[in-house]
N, C-alpha and C positions, 0 to 999 in steps of 0.2 A: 749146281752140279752136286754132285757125291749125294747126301740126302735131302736135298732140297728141292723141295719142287718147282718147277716150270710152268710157265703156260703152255699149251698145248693148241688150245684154239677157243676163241669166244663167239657164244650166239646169242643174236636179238630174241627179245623174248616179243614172240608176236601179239599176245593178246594174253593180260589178268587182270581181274574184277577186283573191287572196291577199294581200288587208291592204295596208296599206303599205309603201313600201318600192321600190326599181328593180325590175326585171323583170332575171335575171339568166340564166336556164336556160332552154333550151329544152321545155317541160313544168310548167315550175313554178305556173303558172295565175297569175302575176301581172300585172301592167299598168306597162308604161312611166314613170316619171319622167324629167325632163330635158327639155333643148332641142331641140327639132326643127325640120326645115324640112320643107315639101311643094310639090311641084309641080301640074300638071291631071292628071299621070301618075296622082297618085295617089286620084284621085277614081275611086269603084265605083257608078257610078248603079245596078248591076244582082244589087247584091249580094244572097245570101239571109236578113240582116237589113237588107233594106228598102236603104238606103242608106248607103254605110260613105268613110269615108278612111280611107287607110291612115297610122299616125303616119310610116313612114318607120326602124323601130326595126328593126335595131340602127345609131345614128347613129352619128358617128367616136368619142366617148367608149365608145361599147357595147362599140364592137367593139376601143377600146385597153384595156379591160378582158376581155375574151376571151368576153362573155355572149354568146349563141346566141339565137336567136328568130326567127318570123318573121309575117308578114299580122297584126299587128297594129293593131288598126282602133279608131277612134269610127265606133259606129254604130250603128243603129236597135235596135228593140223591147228586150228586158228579159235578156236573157242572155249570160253572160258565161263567156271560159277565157282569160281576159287581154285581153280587150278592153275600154272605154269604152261597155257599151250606154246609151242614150239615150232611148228608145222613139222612135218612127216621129215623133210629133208634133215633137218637141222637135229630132232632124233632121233633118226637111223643113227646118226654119228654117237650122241650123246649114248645111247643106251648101249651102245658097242662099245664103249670105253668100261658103263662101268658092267657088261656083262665080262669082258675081258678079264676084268680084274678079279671078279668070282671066280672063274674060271682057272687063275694060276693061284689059285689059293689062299685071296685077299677074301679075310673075313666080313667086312663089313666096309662102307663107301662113309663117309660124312658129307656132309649136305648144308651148306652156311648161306644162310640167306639172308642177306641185307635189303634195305629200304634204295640206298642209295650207295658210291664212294663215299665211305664214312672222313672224307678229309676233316678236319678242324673248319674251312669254311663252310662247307655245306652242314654241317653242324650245327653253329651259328647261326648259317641260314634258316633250317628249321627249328632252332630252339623252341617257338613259341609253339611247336605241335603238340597236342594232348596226346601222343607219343614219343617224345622227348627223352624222358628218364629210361622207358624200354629203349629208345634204342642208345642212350648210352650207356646200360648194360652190355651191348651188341660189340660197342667200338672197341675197347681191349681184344676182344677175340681179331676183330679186321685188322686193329694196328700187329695184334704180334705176328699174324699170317704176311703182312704186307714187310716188316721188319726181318723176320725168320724164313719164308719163305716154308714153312711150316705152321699147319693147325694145333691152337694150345689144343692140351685138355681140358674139356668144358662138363663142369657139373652143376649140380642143383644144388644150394643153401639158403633154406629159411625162403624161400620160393623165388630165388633170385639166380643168375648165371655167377657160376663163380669159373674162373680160368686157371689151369695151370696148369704151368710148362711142362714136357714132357720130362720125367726119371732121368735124375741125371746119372753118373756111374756111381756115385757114393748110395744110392737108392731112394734119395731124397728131392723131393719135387717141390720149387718154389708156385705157391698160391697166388693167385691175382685175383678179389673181389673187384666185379663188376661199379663202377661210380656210379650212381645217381644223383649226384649233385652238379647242380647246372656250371661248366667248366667255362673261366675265365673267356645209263641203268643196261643193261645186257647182264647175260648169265655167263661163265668159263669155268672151264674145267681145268684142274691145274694137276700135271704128276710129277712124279718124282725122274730124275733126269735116270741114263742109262736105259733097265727095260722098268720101265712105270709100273707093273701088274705084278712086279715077284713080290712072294708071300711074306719077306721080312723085312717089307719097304708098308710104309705109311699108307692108310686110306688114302683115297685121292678125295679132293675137297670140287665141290661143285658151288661156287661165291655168284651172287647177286649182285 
């Protein structure tokens, strides 16, 4: 309640190409992980699956990493070469939320894309993935959304995710660097409780 976001509703992700893992090549037929932002720019009402966003990929970590890609989307019916299909039903819904929220004055949507629930077991479970340390860059960002019920703020350092919390009243913001040291699936849309779309309430986060 008050600034905290809710769930709203969660959808199957019907079909995305190459496993898990970042999207790193251009061709490689994988699907983005990581933090993104989007604008109205990026909404394709007219797209030819049905209706698409574009994630916004290669963000500034993509591109401090040197990965190539491009029209990378969530979007309608059931096929996939690196994108997020959804089928048409699933979003109508989705892209109504976040044109809503353009719409009463929300700047920009964020976009959090995970591999998995980043729990501590499933973790473990994939430690031994040659994407292991990328995604525990990732986990800071899920645990304080999952703790907070709010998205940190996510930036780039030294070609790395860095986190931190949003300004507090004093105008200072405590920082959280991303771990890379090895430590001891649906999409949902989450808003903020009351009306979810006004202009001085939070992006809404779209979590993997």
């Amino acid at each position: 309640m008050g600034n905290e976001f809710r769930l709203v509703n969660s959808f199957p992700i019907c079909n995305y190409s190459g496993g898990l893992g970042p999207k790193r090549v251009q061709g490689d037929f994988k699907s983005p992980e990581g933090f993104y932002s989007v604008d109205v720019r990026h909404l394709k009402p007219d797209s030819r699956y049905y209706r698409a966003i574009n994630i916004g990929f290669p963000n500034e970590y993509d591109r401090a990493q040197g990965y190539s890609g491009a029209y990378l989307m969530i979007h309608g019916e059931c096929k996939s070469i690196g994108c997020y299909a959804m089928t048409n039903g699933y979003m109508d819904e989705i892209y109504r939320y976040v044109e809503a929220a353009f719409n009463n004055g929300q700047r920009l949507v964020d976009i959090s894309i995970y591999p998995f629930r980043m729990t501590e077991q499933n973790m473990i479970r994939h430690r031994s993935s040659v994407y292991a340390s990328f995604w525990r860059q990732l986990k800071p960002g899920y645990d304080y959304f999952a703790k907070n019920h709010q998205p940190p703020t996510v930036h780039v350092a030294n070609g790395q995710y860095v986190l931190g919390q949003p300004l507090m009243s004093g105008g200072q913001s405590n920082t959280l660097f991303a771990s890379t040291t090895q430590p001891a699936t649906g999409t949902s849309t989450g808003a903020q409780s009351s009306n979810p779309f006004s202009q001085s309430q939070q992006p809404l986060t779209v979590v993997k």
